[in-house]
MARTORRO-526148 format. One record per residue (C-alpha): x, y, z; residue in three letters. Coordinates in steps of 0.5 Angstrom, whole numbers, padded with zeros to 4 digits, always signed. Layout:
N
XYZALA...
***
This chain:
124
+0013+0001+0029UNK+0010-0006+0030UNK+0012-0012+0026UNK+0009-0012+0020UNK+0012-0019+0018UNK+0005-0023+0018UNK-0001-0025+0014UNK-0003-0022+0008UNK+0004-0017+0009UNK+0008-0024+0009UNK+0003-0028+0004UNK+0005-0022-0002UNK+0012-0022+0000UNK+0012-0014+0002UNK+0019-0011+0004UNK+0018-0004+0008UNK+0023+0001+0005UNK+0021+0006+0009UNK+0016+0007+0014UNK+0016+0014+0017UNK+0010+0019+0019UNK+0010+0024+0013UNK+0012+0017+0008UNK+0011+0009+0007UNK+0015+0007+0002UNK+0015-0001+0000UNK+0016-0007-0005UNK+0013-0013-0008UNK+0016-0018-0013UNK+0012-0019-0018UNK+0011-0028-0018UNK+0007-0033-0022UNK+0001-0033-0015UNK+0000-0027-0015UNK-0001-0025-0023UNK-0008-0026-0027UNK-0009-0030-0032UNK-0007-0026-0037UNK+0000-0026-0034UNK-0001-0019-0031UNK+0000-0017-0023UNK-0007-0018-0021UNK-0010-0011-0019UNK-0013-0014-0012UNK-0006-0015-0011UNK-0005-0008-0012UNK-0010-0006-0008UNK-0008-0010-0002UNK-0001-0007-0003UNK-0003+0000-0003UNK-0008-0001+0003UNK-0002-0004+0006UNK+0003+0002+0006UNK-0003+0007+0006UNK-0004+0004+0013UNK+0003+0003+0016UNK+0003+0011+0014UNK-0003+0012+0020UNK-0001+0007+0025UNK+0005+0011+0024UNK+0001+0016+0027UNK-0002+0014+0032UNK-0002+0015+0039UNK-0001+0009+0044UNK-0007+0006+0045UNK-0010+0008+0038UNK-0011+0003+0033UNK-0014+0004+0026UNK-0019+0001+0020UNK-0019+0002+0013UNK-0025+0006+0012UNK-0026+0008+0003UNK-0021+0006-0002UNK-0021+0008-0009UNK-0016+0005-0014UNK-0014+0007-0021UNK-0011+0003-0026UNK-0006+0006-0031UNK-0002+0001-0034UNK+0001-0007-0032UNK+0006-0011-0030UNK+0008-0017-0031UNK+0015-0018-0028UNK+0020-0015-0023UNK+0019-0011-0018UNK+0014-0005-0016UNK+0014-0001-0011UNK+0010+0004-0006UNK+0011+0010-0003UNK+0005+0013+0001UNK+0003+0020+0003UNK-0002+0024+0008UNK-0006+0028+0005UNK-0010+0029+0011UNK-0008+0027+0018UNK-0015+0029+0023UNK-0016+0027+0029UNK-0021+0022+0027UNK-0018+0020+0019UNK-0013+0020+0016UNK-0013+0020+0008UNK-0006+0017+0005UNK-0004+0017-0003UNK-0001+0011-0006UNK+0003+0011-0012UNK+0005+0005-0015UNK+0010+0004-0020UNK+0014-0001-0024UNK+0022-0001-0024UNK+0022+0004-0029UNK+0018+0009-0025UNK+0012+0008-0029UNK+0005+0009-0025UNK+0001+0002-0024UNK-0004+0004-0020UNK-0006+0010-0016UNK-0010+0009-0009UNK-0013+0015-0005UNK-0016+0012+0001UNK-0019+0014+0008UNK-0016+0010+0014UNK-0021+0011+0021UNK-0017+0012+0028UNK-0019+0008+0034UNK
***
């Protein structure tokens, strides 16, 4: 698996717990830069999240020299969380030759679901 440690990923402060073929499992401190201003963990940092581990589940996937992009993301939005650590966990709902489609629940450290995310990663 490649390093995942830069940009964006380093930027949130996503933890990968788990990275496998069938399951992208990941976690994110909730901090004061990444809240709105009502206090609440952004929702486009949950979408950044959610593509994240969505992806790492394709790349997971892929064949030498494949690379992949996200294609479609849609993302619900159940509840909120304004503290300590939410996490991810993502699993294919199609592995095709040409796309991917991951599911990505996030939830808060009681297990209640934040967000739900299906998205359609294309394969280069």
């Amino acid at each position: 698996m490649k390093d995942w440690d830069v940009g964006l990923v380093r930027h949130l402060g996503i933890r990968f717990v788990e990275t496998g073929k069938d399951r992208v499992i990941g976690e994110l401190e909730v901090r004061p830069e990444l809240l709105t201003t009502t206090g609440a963990l952004h929702g486009g940092t949950l979408m950044a999240f959610a593509d994240t581990i969505g992806a790492a589940g394709t790349v997971a996937n892929l064949r030498p020299g494949q690379s992949t992009a996200t294609l479609e993301s849609k993302t619900n939005f159940f509840a909120a969380a304004f503290e300590g650590v939410v996490r991810a966990e993502s699993t294919p709902l199609h592995r095709g030759k040409r796309t991917h489609v991951w599911q990505t629940r996030i939830t808060d450290a009681n297990g209640k679901l934040l967000s739900l995310t299906i998205q359609t990663q294309v394969v280069l």
